[in-house]
PASEBA-1860 file (N, C-alpha, C; in nm, 3 decimals):
! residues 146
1> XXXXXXXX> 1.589/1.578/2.377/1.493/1.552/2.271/1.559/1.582/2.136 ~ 1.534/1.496/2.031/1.574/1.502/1.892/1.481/1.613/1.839 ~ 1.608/1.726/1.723/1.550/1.789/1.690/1.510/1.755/1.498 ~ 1.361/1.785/1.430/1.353/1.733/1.301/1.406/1.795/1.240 ~ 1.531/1.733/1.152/1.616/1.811/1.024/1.523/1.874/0.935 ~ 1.392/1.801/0.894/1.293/1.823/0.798/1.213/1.964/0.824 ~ 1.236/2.074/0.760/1.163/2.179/0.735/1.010/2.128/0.761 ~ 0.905/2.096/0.867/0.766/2.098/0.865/0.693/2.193/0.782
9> XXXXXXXX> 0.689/2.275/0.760/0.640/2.421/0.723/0.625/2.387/0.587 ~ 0.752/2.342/0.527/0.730/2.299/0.343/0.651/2.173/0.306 ~ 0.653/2.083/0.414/0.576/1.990/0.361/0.397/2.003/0.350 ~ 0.351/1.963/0.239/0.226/2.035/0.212/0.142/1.812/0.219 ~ 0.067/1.855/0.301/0.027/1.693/0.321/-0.137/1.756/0.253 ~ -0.200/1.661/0.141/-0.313/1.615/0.125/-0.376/1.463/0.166 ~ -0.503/1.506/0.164/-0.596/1.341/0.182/-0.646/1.302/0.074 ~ -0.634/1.164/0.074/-0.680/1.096/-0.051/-0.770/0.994/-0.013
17> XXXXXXXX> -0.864/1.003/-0.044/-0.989/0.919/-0.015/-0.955/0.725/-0.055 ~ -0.943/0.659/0.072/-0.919/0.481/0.024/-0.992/0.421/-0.115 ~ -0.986/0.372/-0.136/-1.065/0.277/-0.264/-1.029/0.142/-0.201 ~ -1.127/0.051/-0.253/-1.077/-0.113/-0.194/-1.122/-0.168/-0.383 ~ -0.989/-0.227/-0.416/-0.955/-0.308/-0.502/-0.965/-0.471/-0.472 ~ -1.056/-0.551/-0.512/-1.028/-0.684/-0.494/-0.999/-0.728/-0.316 ~ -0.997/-0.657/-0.245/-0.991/-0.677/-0.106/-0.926/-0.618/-0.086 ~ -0.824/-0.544/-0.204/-0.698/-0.441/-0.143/-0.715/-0.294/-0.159
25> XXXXXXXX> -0.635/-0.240/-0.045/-0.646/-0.130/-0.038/-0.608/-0.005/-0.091 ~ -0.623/0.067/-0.203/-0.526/0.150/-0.294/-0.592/0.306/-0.272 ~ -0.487/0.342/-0.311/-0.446/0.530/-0.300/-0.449/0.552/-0.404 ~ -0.523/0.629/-0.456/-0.434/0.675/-0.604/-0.445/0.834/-0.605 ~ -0.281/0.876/-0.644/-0.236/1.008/-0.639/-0.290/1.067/-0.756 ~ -0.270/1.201/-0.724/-0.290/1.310/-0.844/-0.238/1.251/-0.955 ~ -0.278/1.284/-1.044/-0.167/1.300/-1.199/-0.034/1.360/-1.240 ~ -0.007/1.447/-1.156/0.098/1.533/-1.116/0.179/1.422/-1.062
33> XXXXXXXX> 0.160/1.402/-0.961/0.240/1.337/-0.858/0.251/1.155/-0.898 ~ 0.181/1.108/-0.957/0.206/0.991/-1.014/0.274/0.979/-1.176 ~ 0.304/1.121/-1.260/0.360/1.104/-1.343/0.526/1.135/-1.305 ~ 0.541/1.218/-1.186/0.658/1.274/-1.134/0.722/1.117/-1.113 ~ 0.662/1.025/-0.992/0.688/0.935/-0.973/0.757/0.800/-1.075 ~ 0.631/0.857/-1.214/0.724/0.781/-1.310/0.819/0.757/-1.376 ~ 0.879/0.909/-1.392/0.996/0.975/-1.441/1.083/0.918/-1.357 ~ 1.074/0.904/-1.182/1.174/0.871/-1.078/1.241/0.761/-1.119
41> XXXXXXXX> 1.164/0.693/-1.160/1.178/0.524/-1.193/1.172/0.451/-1.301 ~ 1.209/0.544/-1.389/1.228/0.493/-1.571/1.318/0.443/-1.577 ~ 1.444/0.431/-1.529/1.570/0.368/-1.532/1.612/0.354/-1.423 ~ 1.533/0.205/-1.412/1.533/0.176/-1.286/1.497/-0.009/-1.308 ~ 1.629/-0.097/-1.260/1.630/-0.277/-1.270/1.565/-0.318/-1.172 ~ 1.501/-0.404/-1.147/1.444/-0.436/-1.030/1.503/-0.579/-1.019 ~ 1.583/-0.634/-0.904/1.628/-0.773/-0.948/1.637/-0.852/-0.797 ~ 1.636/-0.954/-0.765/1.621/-1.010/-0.680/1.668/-1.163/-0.711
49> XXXXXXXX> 1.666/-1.225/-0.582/1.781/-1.400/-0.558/1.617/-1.474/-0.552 ~ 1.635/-1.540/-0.572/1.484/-1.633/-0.549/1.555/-1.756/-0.432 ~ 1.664/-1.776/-0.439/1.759/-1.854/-0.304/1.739/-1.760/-0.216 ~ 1.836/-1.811/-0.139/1.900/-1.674/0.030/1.964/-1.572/-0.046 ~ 1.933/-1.439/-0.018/1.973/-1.338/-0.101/2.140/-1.286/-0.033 ~ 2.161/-1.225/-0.069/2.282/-1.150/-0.040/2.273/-1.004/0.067 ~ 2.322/-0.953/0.131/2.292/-0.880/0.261/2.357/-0.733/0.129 ~ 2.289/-0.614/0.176/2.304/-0.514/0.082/2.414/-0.467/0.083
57> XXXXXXXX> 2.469/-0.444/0.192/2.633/-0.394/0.158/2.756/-0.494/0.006 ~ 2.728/-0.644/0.051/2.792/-0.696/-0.055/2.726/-0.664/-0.211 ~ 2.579/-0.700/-0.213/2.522/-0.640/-0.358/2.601/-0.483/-0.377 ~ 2.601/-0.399/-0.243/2.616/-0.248/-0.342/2.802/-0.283/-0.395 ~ 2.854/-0.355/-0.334/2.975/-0.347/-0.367/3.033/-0.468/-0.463 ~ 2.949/-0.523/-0.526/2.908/-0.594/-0.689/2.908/-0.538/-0.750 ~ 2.800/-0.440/-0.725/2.695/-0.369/-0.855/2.780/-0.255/-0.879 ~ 2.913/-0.193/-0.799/2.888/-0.062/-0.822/3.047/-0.115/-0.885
65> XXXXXXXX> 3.081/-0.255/-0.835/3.214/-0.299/-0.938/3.205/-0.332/-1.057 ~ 3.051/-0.385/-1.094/3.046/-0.409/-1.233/2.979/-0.327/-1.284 ~ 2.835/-0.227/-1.204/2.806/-0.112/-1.349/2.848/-0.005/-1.276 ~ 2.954/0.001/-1.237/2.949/0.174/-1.166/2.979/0.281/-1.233 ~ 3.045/0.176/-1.390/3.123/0.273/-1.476/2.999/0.259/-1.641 ~ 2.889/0.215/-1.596/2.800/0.230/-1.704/2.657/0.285/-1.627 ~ 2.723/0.343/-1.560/2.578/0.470/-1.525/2.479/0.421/-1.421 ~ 2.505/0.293/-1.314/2.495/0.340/-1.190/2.502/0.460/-1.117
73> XXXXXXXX> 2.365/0.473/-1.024/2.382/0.576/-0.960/2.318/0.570/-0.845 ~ 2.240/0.467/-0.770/2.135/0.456/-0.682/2.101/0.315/-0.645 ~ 2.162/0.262/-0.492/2.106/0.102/-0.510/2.029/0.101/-0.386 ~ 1.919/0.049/-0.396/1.788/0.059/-0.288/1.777/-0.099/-0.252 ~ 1.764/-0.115/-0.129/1.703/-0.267/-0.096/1.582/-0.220/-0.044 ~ 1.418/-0.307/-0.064/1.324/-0.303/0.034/1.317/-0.405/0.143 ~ 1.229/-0.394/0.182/1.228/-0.494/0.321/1.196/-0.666/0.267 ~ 1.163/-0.677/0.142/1.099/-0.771/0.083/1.283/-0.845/0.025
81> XXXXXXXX> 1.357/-0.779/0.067/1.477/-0.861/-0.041/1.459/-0.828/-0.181 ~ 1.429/-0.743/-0.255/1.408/-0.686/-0.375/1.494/-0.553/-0.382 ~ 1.615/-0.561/-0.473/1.686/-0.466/-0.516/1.645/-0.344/-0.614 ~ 1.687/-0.221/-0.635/1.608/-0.171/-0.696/1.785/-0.073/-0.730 ~ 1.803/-0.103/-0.894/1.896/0.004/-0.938/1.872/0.120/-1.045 ~ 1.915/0.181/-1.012/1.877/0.296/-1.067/2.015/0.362/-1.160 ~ 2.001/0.403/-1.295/2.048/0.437/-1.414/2.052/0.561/-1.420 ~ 2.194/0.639/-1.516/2.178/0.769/-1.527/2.056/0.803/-1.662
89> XXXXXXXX> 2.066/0.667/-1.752/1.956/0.671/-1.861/1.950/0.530/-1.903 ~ 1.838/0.528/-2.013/1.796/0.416/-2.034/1.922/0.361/-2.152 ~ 1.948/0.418/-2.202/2.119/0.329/-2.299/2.187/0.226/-2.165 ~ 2.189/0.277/-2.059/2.293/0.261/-1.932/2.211/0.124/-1.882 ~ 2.054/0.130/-1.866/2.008/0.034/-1.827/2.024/-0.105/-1.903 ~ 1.943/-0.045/-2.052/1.970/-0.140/-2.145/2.075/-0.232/-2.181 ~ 2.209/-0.146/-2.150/2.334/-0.188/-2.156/2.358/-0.353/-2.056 ~ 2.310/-0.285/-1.986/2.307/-0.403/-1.858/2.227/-0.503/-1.866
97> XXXXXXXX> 2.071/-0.479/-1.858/2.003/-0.594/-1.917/2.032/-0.744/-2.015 ~ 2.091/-0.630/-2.129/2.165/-0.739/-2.258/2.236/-0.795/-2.194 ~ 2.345/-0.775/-2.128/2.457/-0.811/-2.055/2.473/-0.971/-2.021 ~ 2.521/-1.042/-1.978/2.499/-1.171/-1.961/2.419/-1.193/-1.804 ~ 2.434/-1.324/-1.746/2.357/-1.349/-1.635/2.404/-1.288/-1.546 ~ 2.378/-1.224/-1.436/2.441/-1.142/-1.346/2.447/-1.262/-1.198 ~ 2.603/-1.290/-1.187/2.586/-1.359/-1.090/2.662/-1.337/-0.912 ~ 2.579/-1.322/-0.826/2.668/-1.291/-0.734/2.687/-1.410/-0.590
105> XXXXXXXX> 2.776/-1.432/-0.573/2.854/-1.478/-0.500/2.807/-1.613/-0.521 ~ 2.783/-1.680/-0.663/2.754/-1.787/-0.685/2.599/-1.793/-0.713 ~ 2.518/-1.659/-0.704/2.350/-1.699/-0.696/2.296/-1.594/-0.815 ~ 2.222/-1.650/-0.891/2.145/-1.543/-0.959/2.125/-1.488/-0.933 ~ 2.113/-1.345/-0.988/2.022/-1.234/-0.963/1.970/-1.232/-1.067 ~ 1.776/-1.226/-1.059/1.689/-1.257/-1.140/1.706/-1.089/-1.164 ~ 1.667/-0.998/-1.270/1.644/-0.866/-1.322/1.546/-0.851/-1.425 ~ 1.483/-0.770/-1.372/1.402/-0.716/-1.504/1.374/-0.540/-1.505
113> XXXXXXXX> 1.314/-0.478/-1.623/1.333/-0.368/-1.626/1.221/-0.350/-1.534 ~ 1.208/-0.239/-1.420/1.110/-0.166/-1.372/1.006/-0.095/-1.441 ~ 0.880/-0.082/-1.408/0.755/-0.003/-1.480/0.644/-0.028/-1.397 ~ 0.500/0.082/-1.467/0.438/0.104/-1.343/0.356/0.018/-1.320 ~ 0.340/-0.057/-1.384/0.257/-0.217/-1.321/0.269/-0.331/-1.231 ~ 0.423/-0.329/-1.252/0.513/-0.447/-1.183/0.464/-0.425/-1.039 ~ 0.436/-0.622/-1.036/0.367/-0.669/-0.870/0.525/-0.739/-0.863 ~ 0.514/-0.702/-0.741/0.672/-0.750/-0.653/0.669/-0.874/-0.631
121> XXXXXXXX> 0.701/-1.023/-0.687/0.668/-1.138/-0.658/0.794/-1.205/-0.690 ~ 0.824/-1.326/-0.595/0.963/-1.395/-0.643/0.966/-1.511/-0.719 ~ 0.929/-1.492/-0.804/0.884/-1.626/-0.918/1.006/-1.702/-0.939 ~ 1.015/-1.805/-0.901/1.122/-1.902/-0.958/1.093/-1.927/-1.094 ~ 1.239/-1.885/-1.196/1.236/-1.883/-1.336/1.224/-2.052/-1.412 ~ 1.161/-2.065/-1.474/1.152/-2.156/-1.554/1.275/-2.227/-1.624 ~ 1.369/-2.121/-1.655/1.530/-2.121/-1.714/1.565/-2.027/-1.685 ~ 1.724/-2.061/-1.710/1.779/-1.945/-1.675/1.916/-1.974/-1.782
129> XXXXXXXX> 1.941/-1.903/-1.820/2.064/-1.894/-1.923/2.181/-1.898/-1.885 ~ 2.263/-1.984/-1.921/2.399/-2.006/-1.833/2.505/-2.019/-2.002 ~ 2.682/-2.010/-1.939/2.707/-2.007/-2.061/2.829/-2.108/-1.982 ~ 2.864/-2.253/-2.071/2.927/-2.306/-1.989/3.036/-2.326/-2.082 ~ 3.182/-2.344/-1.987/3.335/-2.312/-2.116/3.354/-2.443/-2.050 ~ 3.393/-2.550/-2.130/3.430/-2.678/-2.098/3.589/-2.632/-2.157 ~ 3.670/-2.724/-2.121/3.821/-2.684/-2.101/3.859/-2.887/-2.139 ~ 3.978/-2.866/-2.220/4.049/-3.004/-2.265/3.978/-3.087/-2.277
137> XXXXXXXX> 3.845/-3.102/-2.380/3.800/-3.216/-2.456/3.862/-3.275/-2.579 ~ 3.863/-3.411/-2.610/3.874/-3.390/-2.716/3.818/-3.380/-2.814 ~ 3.857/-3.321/-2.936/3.788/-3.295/-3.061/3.725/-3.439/-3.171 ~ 3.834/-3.549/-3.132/3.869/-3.634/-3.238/3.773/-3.728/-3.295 ~ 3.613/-3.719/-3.198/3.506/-3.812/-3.127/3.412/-3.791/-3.310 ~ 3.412/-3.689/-3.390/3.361/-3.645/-3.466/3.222/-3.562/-3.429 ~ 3.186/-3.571/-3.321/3.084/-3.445/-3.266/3.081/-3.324/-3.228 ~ 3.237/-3.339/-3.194/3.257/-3.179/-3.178/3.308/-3.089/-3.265
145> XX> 3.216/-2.964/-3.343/3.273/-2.905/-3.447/3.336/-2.784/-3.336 ~ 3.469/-2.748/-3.457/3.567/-2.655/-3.372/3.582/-2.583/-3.450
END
């Protein structure tokens, strides 16, 4: 028989009475414990493929090649295909955001900043910003200013 690593004794479990929202079912925590929660997740990208996503080992070994050295510190997948990175602060996040399109292995990764409202949904973007380097045109056509 497996023995639990987890100290039982410290964990202190309360009940929280259901509420039904719109047909759904919600919890809502103390004030304590839902402001703790917010702090968890202040610097924190939430980004996802709206294509076939990428399997998490290759994302963590993207993400941690391109921000590992601007304050990465935490890369979460849920079961939904939704990435979740996490910042040593918000300069670190921000940094990234501005950043150009983040592209991996040929596929967007859609990003936006995390907060406590955000519904988890995979919206195909309307646009998407691309930056394209054309190579040996010529100039001589009079349309192209150089």
């Amino acid at each position: 028989m497996f023995k639990s690593k987890v100290n039982l004794e410290r964990l202190k479990f309360e009940y929280h009475c259901l509420e039904f929202d719109e047909g759904r079912v919600v919890i809502r925590p103390p004030l304590s414990v839902d402001i703790q929660g917010r702090k968890a997740w202040e610097n924190c990208i939430v980004g996802y493929f709206f294509e076939k996503r990428v399997d998490f080992h290759t994302m963590e070994f993207h993400a941690n090649r391109r921000w590992g050295n601007r304050g990465l510190k935490e890369i979460i997948m849920n079961d939904e295909g939704f990435f979740f990175f996490k910042f040593d602060c918000e300069d670190d996040l921000l940094d990234v955001l501005e950043d150009d399109v983040c592209m991996i292995e040929g596929k967007p990764l859609i990003m936006q900043r995390w907060h406590s409202q955000l519904i988890l949904s995979k919206r195909v973007p309307k646009s998407i910003p691309l930056w394209v380097k054309i190579f040996n045109v010529l100039c001589n056509f009079g349309m192209w200013l150089v």
